[in-house]
Backbone as CSV, one residue per row, in Angstrom:
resi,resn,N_x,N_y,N_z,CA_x,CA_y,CA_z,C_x,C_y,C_z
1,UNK,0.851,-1.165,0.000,0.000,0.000,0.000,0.905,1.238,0.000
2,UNK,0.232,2.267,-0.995,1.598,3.633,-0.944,0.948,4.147,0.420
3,UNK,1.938,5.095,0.089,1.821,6.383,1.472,0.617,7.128,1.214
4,UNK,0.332,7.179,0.125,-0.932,8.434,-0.375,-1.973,7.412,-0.204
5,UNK,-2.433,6.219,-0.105,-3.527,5.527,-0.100,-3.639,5.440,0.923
6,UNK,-2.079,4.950,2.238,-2.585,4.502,3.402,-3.279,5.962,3.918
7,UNK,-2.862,7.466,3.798,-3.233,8.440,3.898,-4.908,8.940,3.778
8,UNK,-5.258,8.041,2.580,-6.436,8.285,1.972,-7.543,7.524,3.265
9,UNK,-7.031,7.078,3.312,-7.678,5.465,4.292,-7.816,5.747,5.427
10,UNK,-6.792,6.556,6.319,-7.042,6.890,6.923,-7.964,8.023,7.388
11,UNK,-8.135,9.276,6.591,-8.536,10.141,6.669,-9.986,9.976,6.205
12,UNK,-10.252,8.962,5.834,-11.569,8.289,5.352,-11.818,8.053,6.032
13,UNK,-11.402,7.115,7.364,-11.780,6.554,8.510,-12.435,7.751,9.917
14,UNK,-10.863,8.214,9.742,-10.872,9.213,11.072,-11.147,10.973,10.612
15,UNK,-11.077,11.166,9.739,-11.595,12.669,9.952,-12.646,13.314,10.292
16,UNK,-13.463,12.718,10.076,-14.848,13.252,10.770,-14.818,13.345,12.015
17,UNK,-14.426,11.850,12.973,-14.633,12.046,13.833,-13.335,13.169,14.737
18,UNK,-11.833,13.225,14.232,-11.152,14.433,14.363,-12.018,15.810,14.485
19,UNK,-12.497,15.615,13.406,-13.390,16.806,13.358,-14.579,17.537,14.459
20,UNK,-14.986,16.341,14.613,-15.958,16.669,15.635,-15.581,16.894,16.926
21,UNK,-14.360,16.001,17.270,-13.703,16.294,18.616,-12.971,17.591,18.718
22,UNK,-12.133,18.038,17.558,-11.887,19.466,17.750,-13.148,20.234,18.195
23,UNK,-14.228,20.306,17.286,-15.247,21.561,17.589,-15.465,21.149,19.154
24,UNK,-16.168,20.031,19.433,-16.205,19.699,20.770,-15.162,20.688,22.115
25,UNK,-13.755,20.440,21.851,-12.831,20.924,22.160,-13.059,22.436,22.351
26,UNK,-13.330,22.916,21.139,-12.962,24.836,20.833,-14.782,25.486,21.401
27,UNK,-15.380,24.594,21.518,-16.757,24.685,22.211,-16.942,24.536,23.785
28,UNK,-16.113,23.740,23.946,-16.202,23.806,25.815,-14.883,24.772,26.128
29,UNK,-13.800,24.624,25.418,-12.931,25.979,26.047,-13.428,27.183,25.984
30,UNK,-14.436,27.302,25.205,-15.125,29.040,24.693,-16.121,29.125,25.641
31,UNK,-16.339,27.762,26.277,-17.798,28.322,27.148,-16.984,28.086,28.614
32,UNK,-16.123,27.811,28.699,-15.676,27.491,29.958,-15.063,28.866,30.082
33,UNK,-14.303,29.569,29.020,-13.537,31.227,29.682,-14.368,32.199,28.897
34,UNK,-14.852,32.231,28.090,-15.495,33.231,27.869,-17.133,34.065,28.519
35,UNK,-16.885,34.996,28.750,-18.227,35.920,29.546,-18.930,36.380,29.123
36,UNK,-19.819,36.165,27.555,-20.798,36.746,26.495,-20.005,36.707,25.635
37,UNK,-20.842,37.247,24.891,-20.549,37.944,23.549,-20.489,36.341,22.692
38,UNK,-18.976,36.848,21.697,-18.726,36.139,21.080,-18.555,34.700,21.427
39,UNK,-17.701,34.882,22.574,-17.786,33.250,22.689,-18.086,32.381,23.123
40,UNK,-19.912,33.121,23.710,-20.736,32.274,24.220,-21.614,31.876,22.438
41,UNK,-21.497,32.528,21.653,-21.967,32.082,20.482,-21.419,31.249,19.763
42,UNK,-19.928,31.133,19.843,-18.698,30.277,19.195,-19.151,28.985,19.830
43,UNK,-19.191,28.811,21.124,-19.796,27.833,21.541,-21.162,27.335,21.617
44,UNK,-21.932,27.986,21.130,-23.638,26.686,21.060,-23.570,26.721,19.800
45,UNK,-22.563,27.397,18.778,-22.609,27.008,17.421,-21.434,25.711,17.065
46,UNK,-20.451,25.589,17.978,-19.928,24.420,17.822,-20.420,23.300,18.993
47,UNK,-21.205,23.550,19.881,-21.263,22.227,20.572,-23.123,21.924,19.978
48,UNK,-23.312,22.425,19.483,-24.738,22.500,18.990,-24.595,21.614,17.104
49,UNK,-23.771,22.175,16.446,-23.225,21.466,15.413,-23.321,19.917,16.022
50,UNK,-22.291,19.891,16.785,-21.930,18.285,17.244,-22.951,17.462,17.467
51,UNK,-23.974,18.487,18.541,-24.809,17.834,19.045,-26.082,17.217,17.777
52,UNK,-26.045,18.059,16.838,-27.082,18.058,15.436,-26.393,16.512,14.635
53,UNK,-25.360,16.468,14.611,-24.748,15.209,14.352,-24.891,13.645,14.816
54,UNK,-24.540,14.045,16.008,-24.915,12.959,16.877,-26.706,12.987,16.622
55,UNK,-27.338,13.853,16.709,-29.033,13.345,16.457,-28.938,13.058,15.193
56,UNK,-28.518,13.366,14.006,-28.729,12.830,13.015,-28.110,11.595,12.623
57,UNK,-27.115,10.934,12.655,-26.660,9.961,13.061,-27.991,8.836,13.402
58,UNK,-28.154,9.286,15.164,-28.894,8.198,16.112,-30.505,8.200,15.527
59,UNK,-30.844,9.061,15.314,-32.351,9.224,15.101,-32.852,9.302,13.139
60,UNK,-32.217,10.033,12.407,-32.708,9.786,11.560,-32.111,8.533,9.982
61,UNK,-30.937,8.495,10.391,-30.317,7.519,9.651,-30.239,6.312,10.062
62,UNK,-31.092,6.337,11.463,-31.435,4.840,11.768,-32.951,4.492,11.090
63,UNK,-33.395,4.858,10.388,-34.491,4.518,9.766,-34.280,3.477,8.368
């Protein structure tokens, strides 16, 4: 297997969920120090994303 396939393969596998754990991440640090404003919005727009995922996932693609 080359380097660019095992690459492919992987990132096929795991990026999404990378993905989601960052926002997760940049969503509870924003709500954990921030005091309004912006990055109480940075956060229910990334832990709210996640959370829209996970329901779509469990609830409608289980049909």
């Amino acid at each position: 297997m080359t380097a660019k396939r095992a690459k492919k393969r992987f990132l096929a596998l795991w990026g999404w969920p990378m993905v989601l754990g960052v926002l997760t991440g940049i969503g509870l640090v924003c709500a954990l120090f921030s005091d309004g404003g912006f990055g109480d919005l940075l956060s229910g727009i990334c832990l709210g994303s996640v959370t829209a995922v996970g329901l779509w996932f469990s609830l409608v693609r289980s049909r």
